[in-house]
C-alpha positions as CSV (number, residue, x, y, z in Angstrom):
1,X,37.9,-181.3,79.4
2,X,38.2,-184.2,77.2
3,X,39.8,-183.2,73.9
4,X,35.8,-184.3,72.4
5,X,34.2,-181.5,74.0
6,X,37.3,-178.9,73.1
7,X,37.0,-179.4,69.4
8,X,33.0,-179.1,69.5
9,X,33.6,-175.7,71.6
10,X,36.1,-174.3,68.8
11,X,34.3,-175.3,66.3
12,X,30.7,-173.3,68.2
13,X,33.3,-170.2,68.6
14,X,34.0,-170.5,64.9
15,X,29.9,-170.5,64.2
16,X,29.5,-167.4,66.2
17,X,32.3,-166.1,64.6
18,X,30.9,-166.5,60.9
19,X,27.5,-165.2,62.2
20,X,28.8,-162.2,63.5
21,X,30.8,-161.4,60.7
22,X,28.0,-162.0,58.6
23,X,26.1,-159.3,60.7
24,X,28.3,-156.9,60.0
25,X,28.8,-157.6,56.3
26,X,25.0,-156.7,56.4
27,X,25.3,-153.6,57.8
28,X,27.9,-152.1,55.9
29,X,26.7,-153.2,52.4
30,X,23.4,-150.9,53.9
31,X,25.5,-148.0,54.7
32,X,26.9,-148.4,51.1
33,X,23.5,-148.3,49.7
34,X,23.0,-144.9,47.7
35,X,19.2,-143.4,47.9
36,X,17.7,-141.4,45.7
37,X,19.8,-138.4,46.0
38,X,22.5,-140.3,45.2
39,X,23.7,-140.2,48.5
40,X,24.7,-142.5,51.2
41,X,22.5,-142.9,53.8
42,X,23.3,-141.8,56.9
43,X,24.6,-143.9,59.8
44,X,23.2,-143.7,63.5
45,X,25.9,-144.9,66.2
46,X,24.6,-145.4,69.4
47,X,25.8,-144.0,71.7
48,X,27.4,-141.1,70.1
49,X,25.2,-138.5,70.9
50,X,25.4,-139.1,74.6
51,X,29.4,-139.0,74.1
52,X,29.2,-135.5,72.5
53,X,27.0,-134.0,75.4
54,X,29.3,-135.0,78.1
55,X,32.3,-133.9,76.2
56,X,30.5,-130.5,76.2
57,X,29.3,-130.3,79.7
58,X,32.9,-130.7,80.6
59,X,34.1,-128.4,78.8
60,X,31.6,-126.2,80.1
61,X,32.3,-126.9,83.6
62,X,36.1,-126.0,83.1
63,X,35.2,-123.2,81.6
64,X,33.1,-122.1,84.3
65,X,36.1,-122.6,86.8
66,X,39.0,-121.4,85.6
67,X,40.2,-118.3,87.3
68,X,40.3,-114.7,84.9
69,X,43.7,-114.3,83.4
70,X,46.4,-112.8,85.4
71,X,47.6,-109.5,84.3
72,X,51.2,-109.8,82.6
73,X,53.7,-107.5,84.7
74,X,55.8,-106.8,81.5
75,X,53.1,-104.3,80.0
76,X,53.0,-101.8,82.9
77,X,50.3,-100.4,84.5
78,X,47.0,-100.0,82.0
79,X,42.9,-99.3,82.3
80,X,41.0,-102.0,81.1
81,X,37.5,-100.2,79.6
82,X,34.6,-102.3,78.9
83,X,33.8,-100.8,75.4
84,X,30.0,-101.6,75.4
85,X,29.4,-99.7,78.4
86,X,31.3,-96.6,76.7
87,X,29.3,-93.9,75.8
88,X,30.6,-90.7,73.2
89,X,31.0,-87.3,75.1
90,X,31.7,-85.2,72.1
91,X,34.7,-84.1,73.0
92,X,33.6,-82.4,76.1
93,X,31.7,-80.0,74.5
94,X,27.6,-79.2,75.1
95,X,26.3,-81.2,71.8
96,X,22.6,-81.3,72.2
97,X,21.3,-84.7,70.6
98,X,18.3,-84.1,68.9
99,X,17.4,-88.1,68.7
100,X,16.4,-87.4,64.7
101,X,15.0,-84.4,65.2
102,X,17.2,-82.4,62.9
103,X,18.1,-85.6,61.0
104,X,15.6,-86.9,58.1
105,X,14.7,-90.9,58.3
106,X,14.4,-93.0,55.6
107,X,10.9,-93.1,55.4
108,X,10.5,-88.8,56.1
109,X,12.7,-88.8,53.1
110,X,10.6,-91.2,50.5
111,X,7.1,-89.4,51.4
112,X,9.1,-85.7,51.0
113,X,10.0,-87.3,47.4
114,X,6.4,-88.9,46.8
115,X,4.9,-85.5,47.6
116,X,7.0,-83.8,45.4
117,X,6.3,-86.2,42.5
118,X,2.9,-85.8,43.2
119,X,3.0,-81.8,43.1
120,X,5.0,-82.3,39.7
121,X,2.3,-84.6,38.1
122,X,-0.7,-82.5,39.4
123,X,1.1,-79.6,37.6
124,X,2.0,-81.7,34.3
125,X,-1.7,-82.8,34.5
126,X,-3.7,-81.6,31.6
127,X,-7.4,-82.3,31.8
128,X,-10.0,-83.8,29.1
129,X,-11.1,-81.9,26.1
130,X,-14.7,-81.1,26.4
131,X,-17.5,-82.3,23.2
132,X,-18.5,-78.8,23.6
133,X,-15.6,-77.3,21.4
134,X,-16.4,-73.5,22.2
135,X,-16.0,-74.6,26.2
136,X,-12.4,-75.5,25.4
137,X,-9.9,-72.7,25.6
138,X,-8.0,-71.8,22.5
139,X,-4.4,-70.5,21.4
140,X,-5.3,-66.8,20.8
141,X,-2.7,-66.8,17.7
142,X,-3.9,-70.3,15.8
143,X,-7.5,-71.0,17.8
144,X,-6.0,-74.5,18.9
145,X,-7.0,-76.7,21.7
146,X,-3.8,-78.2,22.5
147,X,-3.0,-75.3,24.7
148,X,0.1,-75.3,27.1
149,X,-0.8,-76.5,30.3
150,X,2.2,-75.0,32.4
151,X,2.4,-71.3,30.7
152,X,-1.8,-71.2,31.3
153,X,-1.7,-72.1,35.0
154,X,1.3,-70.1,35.4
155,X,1.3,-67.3,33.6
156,X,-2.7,-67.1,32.4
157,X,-1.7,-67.0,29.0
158,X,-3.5,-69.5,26.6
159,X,-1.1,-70.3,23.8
160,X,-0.2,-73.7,22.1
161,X,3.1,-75.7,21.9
162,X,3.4,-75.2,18.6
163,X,3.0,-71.4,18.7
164,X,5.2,-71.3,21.8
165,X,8.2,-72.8,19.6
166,X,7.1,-70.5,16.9
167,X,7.2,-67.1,18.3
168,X,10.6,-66.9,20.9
169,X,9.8,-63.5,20.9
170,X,6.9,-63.2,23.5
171,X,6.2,-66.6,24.9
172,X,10.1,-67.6,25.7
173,X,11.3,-67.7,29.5
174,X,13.6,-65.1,30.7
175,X,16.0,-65.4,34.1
176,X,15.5,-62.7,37.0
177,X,19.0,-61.3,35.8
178,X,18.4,-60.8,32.2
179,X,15.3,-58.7,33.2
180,X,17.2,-56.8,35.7
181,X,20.0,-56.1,33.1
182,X,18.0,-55.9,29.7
183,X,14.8,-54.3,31.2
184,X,15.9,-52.6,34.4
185,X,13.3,-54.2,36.6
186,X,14.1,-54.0,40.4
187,X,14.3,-57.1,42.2
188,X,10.8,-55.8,44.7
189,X,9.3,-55.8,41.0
190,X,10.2,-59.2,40.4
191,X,9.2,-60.9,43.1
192,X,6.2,-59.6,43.3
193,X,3.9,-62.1,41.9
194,X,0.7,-60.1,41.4
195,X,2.5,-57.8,39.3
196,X,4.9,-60.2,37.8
197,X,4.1,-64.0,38.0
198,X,7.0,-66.4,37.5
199,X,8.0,-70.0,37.3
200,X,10.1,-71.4,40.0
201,X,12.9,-74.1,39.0
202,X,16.1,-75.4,40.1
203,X,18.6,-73.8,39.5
204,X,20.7,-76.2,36.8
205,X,24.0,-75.0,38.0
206,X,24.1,-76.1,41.5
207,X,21.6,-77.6,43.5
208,X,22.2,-76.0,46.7
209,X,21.9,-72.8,45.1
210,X,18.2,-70.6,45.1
211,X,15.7,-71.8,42.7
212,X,15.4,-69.9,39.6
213,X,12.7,-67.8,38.9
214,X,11.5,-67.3,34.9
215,X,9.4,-64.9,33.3
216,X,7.5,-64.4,30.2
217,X,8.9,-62.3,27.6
218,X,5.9,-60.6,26.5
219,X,4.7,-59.8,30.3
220,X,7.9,-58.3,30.8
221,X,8.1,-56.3,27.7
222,X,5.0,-55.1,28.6
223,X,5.9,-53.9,32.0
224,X,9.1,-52.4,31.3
225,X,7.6,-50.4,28.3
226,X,4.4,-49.0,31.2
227,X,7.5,-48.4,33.1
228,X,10.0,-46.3,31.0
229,X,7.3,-44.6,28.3
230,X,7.9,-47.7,25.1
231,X,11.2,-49.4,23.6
232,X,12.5,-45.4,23.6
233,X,12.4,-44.5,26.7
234,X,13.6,-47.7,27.9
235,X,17.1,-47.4,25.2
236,X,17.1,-43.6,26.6
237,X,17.2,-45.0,30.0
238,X,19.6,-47.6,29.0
239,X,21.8,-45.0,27.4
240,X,21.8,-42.9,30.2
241,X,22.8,-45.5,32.8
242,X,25.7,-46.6,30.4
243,X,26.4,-43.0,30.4
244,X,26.4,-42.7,34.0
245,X,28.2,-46.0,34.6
246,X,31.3,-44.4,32.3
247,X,31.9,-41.0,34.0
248,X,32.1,-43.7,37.2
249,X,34.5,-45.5,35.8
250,X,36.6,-42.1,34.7
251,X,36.4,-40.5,37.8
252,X,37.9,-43.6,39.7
253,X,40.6,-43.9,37.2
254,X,41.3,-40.2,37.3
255,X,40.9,-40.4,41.0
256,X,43.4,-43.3,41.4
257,X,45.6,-41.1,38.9
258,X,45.8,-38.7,41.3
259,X,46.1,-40.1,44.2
260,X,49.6,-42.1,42.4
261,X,50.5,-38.5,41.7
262,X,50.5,-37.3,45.3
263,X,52.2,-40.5,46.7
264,X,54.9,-39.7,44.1
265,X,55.6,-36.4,44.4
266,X,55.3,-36.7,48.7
267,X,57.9,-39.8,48.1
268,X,60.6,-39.3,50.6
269,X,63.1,-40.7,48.1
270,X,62.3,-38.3,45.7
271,X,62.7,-35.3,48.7
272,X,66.0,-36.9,49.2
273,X,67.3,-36.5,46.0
274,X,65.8,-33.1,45.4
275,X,67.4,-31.7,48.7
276,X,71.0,-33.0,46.9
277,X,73.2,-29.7,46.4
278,X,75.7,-29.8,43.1
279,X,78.4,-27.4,43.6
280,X,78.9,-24.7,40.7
281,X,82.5,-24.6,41.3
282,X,84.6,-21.5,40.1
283,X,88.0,-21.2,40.2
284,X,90.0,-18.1,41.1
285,X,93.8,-18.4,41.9
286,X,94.2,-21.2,44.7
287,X,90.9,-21.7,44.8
288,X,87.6,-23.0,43.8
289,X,84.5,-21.1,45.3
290,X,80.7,-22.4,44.9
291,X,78.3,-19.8,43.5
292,X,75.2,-21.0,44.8
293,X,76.6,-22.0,48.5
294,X,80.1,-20.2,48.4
295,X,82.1,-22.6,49.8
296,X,85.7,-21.8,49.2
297,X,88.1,-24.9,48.6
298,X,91.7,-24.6,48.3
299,X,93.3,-26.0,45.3
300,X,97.0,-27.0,45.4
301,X,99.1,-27.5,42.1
302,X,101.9,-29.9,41.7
């Protein structure tokens, strides 16, 4: 090759060379290019993808050859369990499962507390005055129509709030014990709703506890005084119950008296030292003679 044609070849290679350069100059001023996210945008290589496949198919065949691990000598003998295959035997003992039988869901839960909110708003509930005022039921102290829902349904007494806060004295709520301890009801009385109708609530000082029940003063007053012959006979009845409850209380102590008494005086201690003899010595010559036992001791003087 004549040294003509070399220098037109390098200077073609140089061409190319610009051309390609200029290619690329292209390409990245494009990949510096920022959108509207202000972000670069993003830059397919071919190629790539197909490179990441393969390298994952490998690794998935050697993965699928290798051999399990060999069990290292140094830890002994062991049991290896497969934990999902595991199930819970209680201990040995015979647990029946009830599968939520016994055990409240979720939802079983939020329609027993619907329900209940229902019951306690049908209860609250106090329906429309009627235009007829004479079809409307009236306090029977101040003739009102804004009667107490809860004490009428409950208790069939029509009284208002206002009157309820104004007289304690008849329309207040009394516990099952204060009737049993003021008015001497017995519980059968109590819970007998015909005779005595009562209020359920929960009971404020525990909630696992009974609910409570409350009565109306002035039905209870009026019971107890059927019961015992007025306010006299039920302080006479009091009186005589206090009464009783005292000579009780007496006779135990006495009787406890006693009984200390009797454990003292059968004390073997105290036997002991009642059974201890003191000589009542006398003394005659040489000797010293006991006048309760007469034993005789001889006496020497030096």
């Amino acid at each position: 090759m004549s040294d003509a044609e070399r220098n037109k070849q390098i200077q073609l290679n140089r061409l190319r060379a610009k051309e390609a350069l200029k290619e690329r100059d292209k390409i990245t001023s494009k990949s510096r290019e920022l959108n509207n996210n202000n972000k670069r945008n993003l830059k397919h290589v071919e190629g790539h993808d197909e490179d990441v496949h393969n390298k994952s198919r490998r690794n998935a065949s050697t993965s699928d050859s290798s051999q399990p691990l060999r069990r290292d000598p140094r830890l002994g003998q062991y049991y290896e369990y497969d934990l999902s295959k595991m199930q819970n035997s209680k201990g040995g003992f015979l647990i029946e499962d009830d599968h939520g039988l016994g055990e409240k869901t979720e939802n079983e839960i939020r329609k027993e507390k619907q329900r209940e909110m229902e019951r306690t708003l049908a209860a609250s509930y106090e329906p429309g005055l009627s235009i007829d005022l004479n079809a409307n039921p009236k306090c029977k102290l101040c003739s009102s129509i804004e009667t107490d829902r809860q004490i009428l349904q409950t208790f069939g007494i029509i009284v208002c709030h206002k009157c309820k806060q104004a007289h304690p004295e008849k329309f207040s709520l009394l516990t099952k014990t204060e009737c049993k301890e003021d008015y001497l009801l017995t519980d059968s009385e109590l819970r007998d709703a015909e005779i005595m109708p009562h209020l359920l609530k929960r009971n404020p000082h525990r909630a696992s506890w009974n609910n409570m029940m409350l009565f109306l003063r002035e039905q209870v007053e009026d019971f107890a005084f059927k019961k015992w012959g007025g306010p006299e006979g039920l302080d006479k009845e009091w009186e005589r119950r206090e009464q009783l409850k005292h000579n009780k209380r007496g006779k135990k102590f006495q009787d406890s008296l006693n009984d200390l008494r009797r454990r003292t005086k059968n004390n073997v201690w105290q036997q002991r030292q009642d059974a201890q003899h003191v000589h009542d010595w006398t003394t005659q010559d040489d000797k010293q003679i006991c006048n309760v036992c007469n034993l005789t001791v001889d006496v020497e003087h030096f």
